[in-house]
DOSE-681452 format. One record per residue (C-alpha): residue number from 0; residue in three letters; chain; x, z, y. Coordinates in steps of 0.5 Angstrom, whole numbers, plus 500, padded with zeros to 3 digits. Example, Ala and Ser with C-alpha at 12.3 -4.5 7.8 and 13.67 -1.06 7.14 Angstrom:
+------+------+-------+-----+-----+-----+
| resi | resn | chain |  xx |  zz |  yy |
+------+------+-------+-----+-----+-----+
|    0 |  ALA |     A | 525 | 516 | 491 |
|    1 |  SER |     A | 527 | 514 | 498 |
+------+------+-------+-----+-----+-----+
// end
This chain:
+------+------+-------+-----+-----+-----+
| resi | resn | chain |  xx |  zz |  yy |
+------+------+-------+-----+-----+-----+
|    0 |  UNK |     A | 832 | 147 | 895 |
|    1 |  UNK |     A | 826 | 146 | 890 |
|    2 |  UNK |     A | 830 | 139 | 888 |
|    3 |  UNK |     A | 836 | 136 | 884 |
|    4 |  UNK |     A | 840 | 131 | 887 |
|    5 |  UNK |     A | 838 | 124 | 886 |
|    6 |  UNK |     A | 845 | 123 | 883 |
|    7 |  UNK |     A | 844 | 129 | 878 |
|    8 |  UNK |     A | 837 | 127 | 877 |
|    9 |  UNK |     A | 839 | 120 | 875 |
|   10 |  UNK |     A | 845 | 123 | 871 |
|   11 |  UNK |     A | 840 | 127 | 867 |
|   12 |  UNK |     A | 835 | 121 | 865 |
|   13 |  UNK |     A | 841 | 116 | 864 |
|   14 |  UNK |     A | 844 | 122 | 860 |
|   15 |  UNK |     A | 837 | 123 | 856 |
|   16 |  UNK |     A | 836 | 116 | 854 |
|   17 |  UNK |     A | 843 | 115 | 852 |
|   18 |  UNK |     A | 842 | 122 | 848 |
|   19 |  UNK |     A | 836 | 118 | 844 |
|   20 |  UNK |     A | 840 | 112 | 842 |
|   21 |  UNK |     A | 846 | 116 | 840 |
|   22 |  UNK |     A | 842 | 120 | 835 |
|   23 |  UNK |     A | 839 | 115 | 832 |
|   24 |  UNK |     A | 845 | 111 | 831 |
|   25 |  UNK |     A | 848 | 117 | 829 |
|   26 |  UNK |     A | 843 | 121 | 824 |
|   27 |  UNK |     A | 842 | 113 | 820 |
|   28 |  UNK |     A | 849 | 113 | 820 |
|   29 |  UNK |     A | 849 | 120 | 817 |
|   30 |  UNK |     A | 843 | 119 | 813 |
|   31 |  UNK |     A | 845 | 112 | 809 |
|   32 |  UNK |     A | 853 | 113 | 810 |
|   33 |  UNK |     A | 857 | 107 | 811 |
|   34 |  UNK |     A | 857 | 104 | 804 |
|   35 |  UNK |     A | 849 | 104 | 805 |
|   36 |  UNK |     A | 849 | 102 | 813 |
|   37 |  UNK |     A | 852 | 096 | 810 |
|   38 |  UNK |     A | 848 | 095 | 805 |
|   39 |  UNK |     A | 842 | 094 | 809 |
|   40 |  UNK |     A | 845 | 092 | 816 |
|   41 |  UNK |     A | 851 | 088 | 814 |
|   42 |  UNK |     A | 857 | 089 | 815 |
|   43 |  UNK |     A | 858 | 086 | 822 |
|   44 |  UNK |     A | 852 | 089 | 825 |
|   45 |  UNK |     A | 855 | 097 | 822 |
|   46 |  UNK |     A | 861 | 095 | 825 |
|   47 |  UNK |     A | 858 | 093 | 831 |
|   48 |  UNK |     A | 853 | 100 | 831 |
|   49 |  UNK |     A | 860 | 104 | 830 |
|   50 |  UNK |     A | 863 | 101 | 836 |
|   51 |  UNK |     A | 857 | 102 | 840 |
|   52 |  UNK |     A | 856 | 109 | 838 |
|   53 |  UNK |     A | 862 | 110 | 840 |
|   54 |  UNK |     A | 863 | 107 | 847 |
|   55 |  UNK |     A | 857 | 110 | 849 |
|   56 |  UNK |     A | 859 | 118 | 844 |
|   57 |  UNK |     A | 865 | 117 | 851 |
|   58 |  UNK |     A | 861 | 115 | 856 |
|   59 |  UNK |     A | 856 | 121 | 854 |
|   60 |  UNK |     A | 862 | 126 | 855 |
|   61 |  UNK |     A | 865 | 122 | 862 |
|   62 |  UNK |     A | 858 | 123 | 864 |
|   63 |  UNK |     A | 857 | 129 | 862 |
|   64 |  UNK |     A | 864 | 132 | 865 |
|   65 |  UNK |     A | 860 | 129 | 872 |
|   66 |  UNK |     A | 854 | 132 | 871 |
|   67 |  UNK |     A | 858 | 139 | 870 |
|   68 |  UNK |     A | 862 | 138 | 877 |
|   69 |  UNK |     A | 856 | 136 | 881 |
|   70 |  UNK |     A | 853 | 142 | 878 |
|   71 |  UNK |     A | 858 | 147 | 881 |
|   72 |  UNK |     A | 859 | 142 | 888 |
|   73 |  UNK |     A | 852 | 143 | 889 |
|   74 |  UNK |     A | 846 | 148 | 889 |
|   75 |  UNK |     A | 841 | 149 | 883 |
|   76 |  UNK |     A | 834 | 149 | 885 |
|   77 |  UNK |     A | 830 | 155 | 884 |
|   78 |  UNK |     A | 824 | 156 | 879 |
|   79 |  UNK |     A | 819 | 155 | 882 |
|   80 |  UNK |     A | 815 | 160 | 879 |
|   81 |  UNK |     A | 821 | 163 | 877 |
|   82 |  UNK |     A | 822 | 164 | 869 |
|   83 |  UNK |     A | 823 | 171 | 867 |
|   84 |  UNK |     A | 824 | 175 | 860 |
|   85 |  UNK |     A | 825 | 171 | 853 |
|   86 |  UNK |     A | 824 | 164 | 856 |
|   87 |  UNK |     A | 829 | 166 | 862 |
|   88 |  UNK |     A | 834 | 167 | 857 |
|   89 |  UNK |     A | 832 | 162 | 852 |
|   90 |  UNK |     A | 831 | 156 | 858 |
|   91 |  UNK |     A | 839 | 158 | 859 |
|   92 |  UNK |     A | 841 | 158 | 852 |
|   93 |  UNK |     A | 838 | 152 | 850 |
|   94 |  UNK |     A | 842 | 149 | 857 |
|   95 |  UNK |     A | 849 | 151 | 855 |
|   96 |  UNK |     A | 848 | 149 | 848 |
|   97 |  UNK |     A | 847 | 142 | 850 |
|   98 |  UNK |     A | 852 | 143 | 855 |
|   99 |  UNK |     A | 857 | 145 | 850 |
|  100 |  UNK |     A | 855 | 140 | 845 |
|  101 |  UNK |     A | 854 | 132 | 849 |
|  102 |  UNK |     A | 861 | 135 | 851 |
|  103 |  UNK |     A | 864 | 137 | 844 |
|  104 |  UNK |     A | 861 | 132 | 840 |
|  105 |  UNK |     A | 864 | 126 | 843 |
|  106 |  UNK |     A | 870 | 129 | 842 |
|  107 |  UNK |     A | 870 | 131 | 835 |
|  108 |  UNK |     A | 867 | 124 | 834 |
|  109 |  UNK |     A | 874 | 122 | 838 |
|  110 |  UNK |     A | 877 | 127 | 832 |
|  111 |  UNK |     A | 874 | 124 | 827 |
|  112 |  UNK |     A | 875 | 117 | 828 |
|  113 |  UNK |     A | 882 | 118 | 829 |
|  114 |  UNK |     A | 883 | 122 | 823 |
|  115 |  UNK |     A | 880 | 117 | 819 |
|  116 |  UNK |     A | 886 | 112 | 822 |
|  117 |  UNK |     A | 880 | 107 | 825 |
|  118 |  UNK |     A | 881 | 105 | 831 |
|  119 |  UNK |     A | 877 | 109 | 838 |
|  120 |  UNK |     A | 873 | 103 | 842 |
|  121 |  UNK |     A | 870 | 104 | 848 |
|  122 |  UNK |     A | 867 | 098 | 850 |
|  123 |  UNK |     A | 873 | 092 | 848 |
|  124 |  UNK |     A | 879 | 097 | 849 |
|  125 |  UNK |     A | 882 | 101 | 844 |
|  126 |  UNK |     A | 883 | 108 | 846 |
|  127 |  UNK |     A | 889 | 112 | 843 |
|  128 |  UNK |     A | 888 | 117 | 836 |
|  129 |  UNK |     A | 888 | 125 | 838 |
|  130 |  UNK |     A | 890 | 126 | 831 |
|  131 |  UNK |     A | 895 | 123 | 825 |
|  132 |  UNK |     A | 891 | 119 | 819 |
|  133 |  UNK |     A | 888 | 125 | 815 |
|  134 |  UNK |     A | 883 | 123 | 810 |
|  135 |  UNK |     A | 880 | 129 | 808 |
|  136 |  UNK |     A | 880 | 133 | 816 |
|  137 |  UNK |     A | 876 | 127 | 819 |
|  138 |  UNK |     A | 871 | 127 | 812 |
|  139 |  UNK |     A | 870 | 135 | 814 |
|  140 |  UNK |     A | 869 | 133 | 821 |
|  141 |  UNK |     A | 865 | 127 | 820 |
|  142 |  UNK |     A | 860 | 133 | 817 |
|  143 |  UNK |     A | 860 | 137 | 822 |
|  144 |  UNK |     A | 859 | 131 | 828 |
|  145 |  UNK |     A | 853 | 130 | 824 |
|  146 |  UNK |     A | 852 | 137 | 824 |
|  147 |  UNK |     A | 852 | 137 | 831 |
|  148 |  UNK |     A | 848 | 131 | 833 |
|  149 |  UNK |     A | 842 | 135 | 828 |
|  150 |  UNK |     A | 843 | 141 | 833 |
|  151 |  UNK |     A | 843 | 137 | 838 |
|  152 |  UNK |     A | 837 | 134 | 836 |
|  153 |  UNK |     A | 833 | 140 | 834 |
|  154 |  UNK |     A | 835 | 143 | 842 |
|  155 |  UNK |     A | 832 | 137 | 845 |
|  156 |  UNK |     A | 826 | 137 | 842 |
|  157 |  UNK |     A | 826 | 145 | 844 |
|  158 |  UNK |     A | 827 | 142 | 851 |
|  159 |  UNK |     A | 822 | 137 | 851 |
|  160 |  UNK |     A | 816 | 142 | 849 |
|  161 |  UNK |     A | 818 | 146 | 854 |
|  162 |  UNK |     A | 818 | 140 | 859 |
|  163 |  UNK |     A | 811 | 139 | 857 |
|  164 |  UNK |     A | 808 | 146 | 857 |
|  165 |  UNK |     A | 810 | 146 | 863 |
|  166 |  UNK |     A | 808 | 140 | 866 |
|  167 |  UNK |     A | 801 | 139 | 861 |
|  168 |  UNK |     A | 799 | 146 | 860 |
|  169 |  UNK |     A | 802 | 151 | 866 |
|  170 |  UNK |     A | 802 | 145 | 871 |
|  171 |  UNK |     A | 807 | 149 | 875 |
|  172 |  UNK |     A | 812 | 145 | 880 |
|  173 |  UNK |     A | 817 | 145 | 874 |
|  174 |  UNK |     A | 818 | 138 | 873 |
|  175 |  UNK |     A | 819 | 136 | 879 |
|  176 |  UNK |     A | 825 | 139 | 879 |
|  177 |  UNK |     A | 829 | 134 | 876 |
|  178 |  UNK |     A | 823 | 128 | 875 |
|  179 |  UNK |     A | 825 | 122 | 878 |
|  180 |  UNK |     A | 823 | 119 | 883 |
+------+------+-------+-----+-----+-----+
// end
């Protein structure tokens, strides 16, 4: 098998993209905090940008939980030429790590939002608090949600040099693995 499924392919690029826009929202929201946003967006358009951060933040972890089922069900296709060495391991590492954090950062923004006593939206329905109002918890949560995405951020763009060495400059088949069409 030298290809992805078109199913994993399409949840790998729906993924990213969603990844784009999740980070932009998020690290200006991390960059002007809320009485900022407000202040430059207004409050229905910050109230808005919230609730659409956090419909997709869940969507990315069913989507996410979809993809990690799809890639026990079915083969991962061989590298081809096969990776070796130090770029094997940091090629794995990086994969994991974005992995555990597009998993574990919708739930700690879940966590957070709970803990802060706001409602958790998805699309128009209200899902259930994880956690009981803590001011002080969903404040040191919020930190590290934020924390996350600028990891999260860091790795994509590890990952997305990768892609373009080699694409650009090796023109190896790598790409083709999980390019679309």
């Amino acid at each position: 098998m030298e290809r992805y499924s078109l199913l994993q392919r399409l949840l790998h690029w729906i993924i990213a993209l969603m990844v784009f826009g999740l980070l932009a929202v998020g690290l200006t929201f991390m960059a002007l905090e809320d009485e900022g946003m407000k202040s430059v967006f207004g409050e229905e358009i910050t109230a808005t940008l919230f609730k659409v951060h956090m419909t997709f933040g869940i969507l990315l972890l069913v989507l996410m939980i979809v993809r990690i089922v799809l890639r026990f069900m079915q083969p991962t296709p061989a590298y081809n030429p096969p990776l070796v060495g130090i770029e094997a391991l940091i090629g794995k590492g990086i994969h994991l790590l974005l992995y555990i954090l597009l998993i574990g950062l919708p739930i700690g923004g879940w966590l957070a939002t709970s803990a802060e006593n706001m409602p958790v939206q998805f699309f128009n329905m209200t899902l259930p608090s994880l956690l009981a109002p803590n001011p002080e918890l969903a404040h040191t949560l919020f930190e590290f949600h934020g924390l996350g995405g600028v990891a999260v951020l860091l790795l994509v763009l590890v990952h997305i040099a990768a892609a373009l060495k080699h694409w650009l400059i090796m023109k190896d088949k790598m790409m083709n693995r999980i390019s679309l069409p």
